[in-house]
C-alpha positions as CSV (number, residue, x, y, z in Angstrom):
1,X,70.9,8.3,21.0
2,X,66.9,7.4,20.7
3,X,66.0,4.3,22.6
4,X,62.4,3.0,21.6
5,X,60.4,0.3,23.6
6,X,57.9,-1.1,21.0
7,X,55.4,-4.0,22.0
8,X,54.3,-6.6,19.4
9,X,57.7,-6.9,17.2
10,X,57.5,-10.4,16.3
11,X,55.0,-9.4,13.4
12,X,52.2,-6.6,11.3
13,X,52.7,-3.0,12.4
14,X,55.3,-3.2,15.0
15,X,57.5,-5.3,13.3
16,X,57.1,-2.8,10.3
17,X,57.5,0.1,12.6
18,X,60.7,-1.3,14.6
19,X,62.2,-2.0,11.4
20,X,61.6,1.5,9.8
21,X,62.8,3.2,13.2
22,X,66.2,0.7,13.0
23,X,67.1,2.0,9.5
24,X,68.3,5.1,11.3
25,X,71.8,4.0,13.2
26,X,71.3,6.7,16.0
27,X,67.8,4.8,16.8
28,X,68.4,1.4,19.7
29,X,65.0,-0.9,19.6
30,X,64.2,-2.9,22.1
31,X,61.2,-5.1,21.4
32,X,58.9,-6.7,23.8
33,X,56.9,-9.6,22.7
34,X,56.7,-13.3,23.3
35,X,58.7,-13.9,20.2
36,X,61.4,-13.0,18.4
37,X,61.7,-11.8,14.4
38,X,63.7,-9.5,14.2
39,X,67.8,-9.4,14.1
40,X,69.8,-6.5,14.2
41,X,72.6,-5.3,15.5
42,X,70.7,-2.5,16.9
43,X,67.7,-4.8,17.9
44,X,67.5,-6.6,21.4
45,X,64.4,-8.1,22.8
46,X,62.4,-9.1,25.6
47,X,60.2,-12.1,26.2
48,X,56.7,-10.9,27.6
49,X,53.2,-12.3,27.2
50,X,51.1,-9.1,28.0
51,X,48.5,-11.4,29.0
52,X,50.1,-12.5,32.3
53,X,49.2,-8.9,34.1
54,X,51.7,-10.8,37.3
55,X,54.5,-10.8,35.1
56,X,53.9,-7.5,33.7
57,X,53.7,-5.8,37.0
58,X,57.3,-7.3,37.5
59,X,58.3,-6.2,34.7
60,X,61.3,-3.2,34.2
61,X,62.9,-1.2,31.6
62,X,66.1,-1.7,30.8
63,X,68.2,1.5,32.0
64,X,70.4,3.2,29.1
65,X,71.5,6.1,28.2
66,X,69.4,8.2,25.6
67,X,68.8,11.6,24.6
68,X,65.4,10.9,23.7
69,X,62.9,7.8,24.8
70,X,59.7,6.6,22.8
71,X,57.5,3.9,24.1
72,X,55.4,2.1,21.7
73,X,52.3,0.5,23.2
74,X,51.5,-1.8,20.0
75,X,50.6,-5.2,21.2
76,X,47.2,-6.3,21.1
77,X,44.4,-8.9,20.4
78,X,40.4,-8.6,18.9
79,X,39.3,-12.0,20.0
80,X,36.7,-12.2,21.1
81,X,34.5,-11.8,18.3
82,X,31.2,-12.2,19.4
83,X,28.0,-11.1,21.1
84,X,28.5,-10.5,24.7
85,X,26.0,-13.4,26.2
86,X,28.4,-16.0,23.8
87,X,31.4,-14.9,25.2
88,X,34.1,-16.6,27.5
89,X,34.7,-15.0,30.5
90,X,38.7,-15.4,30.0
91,X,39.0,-14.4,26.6
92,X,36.9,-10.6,27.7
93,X,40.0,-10.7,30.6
94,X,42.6,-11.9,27.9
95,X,41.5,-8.6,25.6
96,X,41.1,-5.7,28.0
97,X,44.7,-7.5,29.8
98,X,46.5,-7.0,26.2
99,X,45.0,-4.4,25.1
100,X,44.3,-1.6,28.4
101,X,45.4,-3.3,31.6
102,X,49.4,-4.1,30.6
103,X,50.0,-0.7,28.1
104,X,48.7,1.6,31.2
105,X,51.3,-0.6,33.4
106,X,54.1,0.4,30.9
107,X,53.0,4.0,30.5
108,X,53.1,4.5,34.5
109,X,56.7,2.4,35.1
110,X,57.9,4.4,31.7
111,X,57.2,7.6,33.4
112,X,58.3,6.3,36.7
113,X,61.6,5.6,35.4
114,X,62.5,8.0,33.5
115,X,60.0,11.3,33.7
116,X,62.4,12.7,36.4
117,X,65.5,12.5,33.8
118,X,64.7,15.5,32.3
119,X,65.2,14.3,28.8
120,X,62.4,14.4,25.7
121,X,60.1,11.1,26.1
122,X,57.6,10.1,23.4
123,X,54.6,7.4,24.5
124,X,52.8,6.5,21.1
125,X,49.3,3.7,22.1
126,X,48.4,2.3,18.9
127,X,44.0,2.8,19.2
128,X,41.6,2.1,16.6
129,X,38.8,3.8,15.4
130,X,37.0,1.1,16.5
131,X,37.3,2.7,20.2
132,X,35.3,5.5,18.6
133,X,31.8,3.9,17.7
134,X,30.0,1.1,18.9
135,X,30.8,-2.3,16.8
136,X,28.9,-5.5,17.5
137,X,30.9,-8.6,18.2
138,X,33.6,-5.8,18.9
139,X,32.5,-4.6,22.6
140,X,35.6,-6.0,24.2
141,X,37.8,-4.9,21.7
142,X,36.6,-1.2,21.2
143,X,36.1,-0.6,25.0
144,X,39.6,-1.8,25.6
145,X,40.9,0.6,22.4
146,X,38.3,3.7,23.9
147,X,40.1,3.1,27.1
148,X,43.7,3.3,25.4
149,X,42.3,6.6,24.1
150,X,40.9,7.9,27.9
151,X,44.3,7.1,29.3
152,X,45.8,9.1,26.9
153,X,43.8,12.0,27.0
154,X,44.1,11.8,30.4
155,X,48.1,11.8,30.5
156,X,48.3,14.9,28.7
157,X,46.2,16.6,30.8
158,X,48.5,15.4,34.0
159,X,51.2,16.4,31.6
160,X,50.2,19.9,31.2
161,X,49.6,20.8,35.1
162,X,53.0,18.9,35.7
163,X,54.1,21.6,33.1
164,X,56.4,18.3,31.4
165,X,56.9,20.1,28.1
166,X,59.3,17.8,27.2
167,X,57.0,14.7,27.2
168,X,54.5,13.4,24.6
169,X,51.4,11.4,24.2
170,X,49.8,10.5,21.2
171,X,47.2,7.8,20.3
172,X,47.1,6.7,17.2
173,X,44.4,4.8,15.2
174,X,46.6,3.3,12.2
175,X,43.7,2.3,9.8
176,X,42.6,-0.8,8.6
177,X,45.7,-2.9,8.1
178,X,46.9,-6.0,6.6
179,X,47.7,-7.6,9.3
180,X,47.1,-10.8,11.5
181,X,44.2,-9.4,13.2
182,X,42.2,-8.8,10.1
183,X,42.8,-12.4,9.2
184,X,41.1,-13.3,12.6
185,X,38.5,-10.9,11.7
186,X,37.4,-12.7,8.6
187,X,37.3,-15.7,10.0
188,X,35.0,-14.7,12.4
189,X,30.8,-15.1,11.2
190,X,27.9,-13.2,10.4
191,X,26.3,-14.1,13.8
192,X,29.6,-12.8,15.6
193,X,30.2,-9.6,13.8
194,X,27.7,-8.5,10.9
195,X,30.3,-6.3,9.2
196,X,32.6,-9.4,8.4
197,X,31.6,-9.6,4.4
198,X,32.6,-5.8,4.7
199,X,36.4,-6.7,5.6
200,X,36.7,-9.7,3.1
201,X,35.7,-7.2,0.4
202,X,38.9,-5.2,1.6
203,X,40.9,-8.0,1.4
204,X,39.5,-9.5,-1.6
205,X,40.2,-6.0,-3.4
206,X,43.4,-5.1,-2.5
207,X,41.5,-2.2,-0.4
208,X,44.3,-3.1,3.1
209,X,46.7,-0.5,3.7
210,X,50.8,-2.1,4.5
211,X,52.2,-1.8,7.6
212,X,55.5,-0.6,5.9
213,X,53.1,2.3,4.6
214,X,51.3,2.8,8.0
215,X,54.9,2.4,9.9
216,X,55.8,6.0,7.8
217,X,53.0,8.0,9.0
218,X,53.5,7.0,12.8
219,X,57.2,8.0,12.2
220,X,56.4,11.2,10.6
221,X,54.8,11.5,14.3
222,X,57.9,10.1,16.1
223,X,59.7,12.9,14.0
224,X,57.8,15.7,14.9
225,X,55.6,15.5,17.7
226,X,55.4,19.2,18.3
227,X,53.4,19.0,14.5
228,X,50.9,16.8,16.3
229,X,49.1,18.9,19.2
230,X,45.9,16.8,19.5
231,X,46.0,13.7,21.2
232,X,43.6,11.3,19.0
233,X,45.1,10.9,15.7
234,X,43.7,9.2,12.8
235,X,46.3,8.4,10.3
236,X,44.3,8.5,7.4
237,X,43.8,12.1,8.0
238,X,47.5,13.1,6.7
């Protein structure tokens, strides 16, 4: 049995990749999100706001019985969209919460709680390749998703003096997706973010890649890590 902890179920990517992962009966999902879309016999969720680092620090795994376990870090937020100087203070701590602070709480209770089983664990952060350039109007947003990346990177290197052969860590920048983010991202202004005319074209011509699509490239991951030796992966490279 495969248990997988995904964050952001309620909708885009990990809703699509929850649902592709529960199309396989030997696969339990457990979402964690602050709402729920998603019913399945095989499905069970958790309230969270990843927001509320408090309440994430309290926070637990469920303990079951698996053969293998995959953690999902999927939730996140871009806002805010603008130049640092216009920015408010809380929305900067509301990003790097969602989006660095909460997914490296999960990653160090995940290996808490189960490293020491001795059974095959999978920890997939979904990045961007906005983490890999500078952005403006992005600054929050990509130094939160190049921190995702570091903390990776830096796993696998504890990983490999630990000698945990059995454990994985890939991050994994899914592309430009049709999700809710890129609706917030073309709502944003030329002042805020002078690429924004770039991502209506995408949407205006059909140029947005499905999260049903993206969902089966991170499983092809999920299916075969040892296929996947670098950490950083882009999925429009396979």
């Amino acid at each position: 049995m495969t248990i997988a902890f995904i964050t952001g179920t309620s909708r885009g990517l990990g809703k699509a990749i929850a649902q592709l992962l529960l199309k396989d009966k030997n696969i339990r999902v457990i979402g964690i999100s602050r709402k729920q879309s998603i019913e399945h016999p095989n499905y069970n969720h958790i309230i969270l706001d990843f927001s509320d680092i408090e309440i994430v620090e309290k926070f637990r795994f469920p303990e079951k019985e698996f053969d293998k376990c995959i953690l999902i870090n999927n939730a996140g937020v871009i806002e805010p969209i603008a130049h640092l100087g216009h920015e408010f203070s809380t929305d900067i701590t509301n990003n790097y919460n969602v989006n660095l602070i909460s997914p490296s709480i999960l990653i160090n209770l995940f290996m808490r709680q189960f490293s020491a089983k001795g059974k095959p664990l999978h920890i997939i952060n979904v990045s961007s390749g906005a983490g890999k350039y500078p952005i403006d109007g992005w600054s929050t947003y990509s130094a939160s998703k190049a921190g995702l990346d570091m903390v990776s990177l830096a796993l696998n290197e504890e990983l490999k003096l630990d000698k945990n052969n059995n454990i994985y860590i890939h991050s994994i920048a899914p592309g430009i997706v049709d999700t809710a983010m890129q609706n917030e991202i073309r709502k944003s202004n030329s002042a805020n973010f002078s690429n924004v005319d770039k991502f209506k074209d995408y949407f205006d011509n059909n140029k947005l890649t499905s999260p049903k699509e993206v969902a089966l490239k991170f499983k092809k991951v999920i299916d075969n890590p040892d296929e996947f030796p670098e950490v950083i992966i882009d999925v429009r490279n396979f």
